[in-house]
Every structure is written in C-alpha cells, then in structure tokens.
C-alpha positions in Angstrom: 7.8 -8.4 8.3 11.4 -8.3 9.7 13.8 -5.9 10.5 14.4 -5.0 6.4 12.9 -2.3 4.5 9.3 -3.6 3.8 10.2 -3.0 -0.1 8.3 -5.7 -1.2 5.3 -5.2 0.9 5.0 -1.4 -0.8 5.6 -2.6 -4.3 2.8 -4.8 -4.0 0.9 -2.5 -2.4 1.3 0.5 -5.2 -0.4 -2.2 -7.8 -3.8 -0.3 -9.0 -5.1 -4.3 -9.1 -3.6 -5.4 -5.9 -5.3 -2.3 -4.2 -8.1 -2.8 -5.2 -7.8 -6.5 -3.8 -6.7 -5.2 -0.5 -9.4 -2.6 -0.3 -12.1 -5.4 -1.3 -10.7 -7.6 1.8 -11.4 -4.3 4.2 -14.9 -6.0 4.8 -13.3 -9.4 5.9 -12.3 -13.0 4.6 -13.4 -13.9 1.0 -12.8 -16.6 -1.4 -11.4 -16.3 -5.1 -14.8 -15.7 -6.6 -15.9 -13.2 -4.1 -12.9 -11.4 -4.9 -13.2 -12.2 -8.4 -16.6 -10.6 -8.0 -16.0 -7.4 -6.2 -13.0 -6.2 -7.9 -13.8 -7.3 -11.4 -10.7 -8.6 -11.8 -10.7 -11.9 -13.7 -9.1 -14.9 -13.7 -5.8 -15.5 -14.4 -4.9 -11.6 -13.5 -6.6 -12.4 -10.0 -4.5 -15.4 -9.1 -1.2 -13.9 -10.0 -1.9 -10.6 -8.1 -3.1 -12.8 -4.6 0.4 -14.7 -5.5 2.2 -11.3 -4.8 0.0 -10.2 -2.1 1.0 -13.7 -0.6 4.7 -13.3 -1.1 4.8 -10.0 0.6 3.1 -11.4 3.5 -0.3 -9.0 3.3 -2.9 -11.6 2.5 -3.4 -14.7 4.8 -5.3 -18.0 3.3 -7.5 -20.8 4.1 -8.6 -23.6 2.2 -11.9 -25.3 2.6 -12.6 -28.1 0.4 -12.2 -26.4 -3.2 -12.3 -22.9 -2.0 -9.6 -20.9 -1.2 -10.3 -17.7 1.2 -8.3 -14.6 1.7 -8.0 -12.3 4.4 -5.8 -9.5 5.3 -2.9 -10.1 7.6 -3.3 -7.2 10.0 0.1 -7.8 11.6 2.0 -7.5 8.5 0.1 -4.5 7.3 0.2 -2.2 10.8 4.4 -3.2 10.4 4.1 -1.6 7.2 1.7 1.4 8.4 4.5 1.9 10.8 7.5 1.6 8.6 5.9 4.5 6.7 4.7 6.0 9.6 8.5 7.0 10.3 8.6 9.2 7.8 5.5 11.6 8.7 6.5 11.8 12.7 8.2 14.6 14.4 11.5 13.7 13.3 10.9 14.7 9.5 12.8 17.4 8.6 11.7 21.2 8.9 10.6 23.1 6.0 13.6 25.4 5.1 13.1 28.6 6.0 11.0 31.0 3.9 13.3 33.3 1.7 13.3 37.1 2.0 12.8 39.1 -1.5 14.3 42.5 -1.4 12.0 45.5 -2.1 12.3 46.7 -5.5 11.1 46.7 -8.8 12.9 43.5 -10.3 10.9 41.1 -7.8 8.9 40.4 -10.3 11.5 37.9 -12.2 12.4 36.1 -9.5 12.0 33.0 -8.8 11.5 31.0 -5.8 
C-alpha cells in the first residue's frame, strides 16, 4: 500500500463475499476450490471477488500446474490495520462534555 488512503483496500474489504474469502484464508494458503469449498461461494462469483481482493493488493497467488492458490498478503493488510488504527488512538477527539440539565419540572421534555 502506498502513501494514499487505502480506499480500495476497505471497499473490498466491506464485501460480505470477500470477507468471508479473507476470513477462510486466516487458516493459510488455498487454492480456488478450497476456497470454493469453505465459503460456499461458487464459481464465477468466486473468481471476480479474488480479482478485487487481487487489485487491492490483500490476496497474494501462486500457480502450480492448473491450480491457482491464494494467500493473504500480511503486509498489505497490517498497512491497512494501521491506516484504521489512526483513527481509534489517543489522538481521536474527546467526547464533548456532558450537558448540565437544570432542576425543574420541564426536564422531562428535553432532549439531549
């Protein structure tokens, strides 16, 4: 990943079908039928979601004779783990501070 927003890389991520490849790859490298298997995604739906993964750079392959494998490409993913990351670290901003209600009988309207 470079130095742009990893837009890409999260759009394919926040696919239902292309999580589900990802989280099948957890366990390690697998060919097309092994995925096809586990995820119970078929054919031609499979190969076009692996050509997205592969365009955002999340899925490495390797061919072996007729079989192509996939694995996840760790580097790629912790740069996007950390891209996010940002976002939850100390330099979020603060909660705005809680408002005070006055005492009285008209609290009960009003909305926060």
């Amino acid at each position: 990943m470079s130095a742009e927003p990893p837009i890409e890389a999260l759009k394919a991520v926040a696919h239902p079908l292309r999580f589900r490849i990802l989280e099948a790859l957890q366990s390690g490298e697998r060919n097309v039928g092994e995925i096809e298997q586990a995820t119970g995604i078929t054919q031609p739906s499979l190969s076009q979601q692996l050509a997205v993964l592969r365009a955002a750079d999340l899925v490495e392959t390797r061919k072996d004779a007729k079989l192509v494998y996939y694995k996840l490409d760790g580097k790629s993913l912790s740069a996007l783990a950390a891209a996010l990351g940002q976002f939850a670290g100390d330099n979020a901003s603060p909660a705005p501070p809680a408002r005070r209600r006055a005492a009285g009988a008209a609290n009960f309207a009003r909305l926060t």
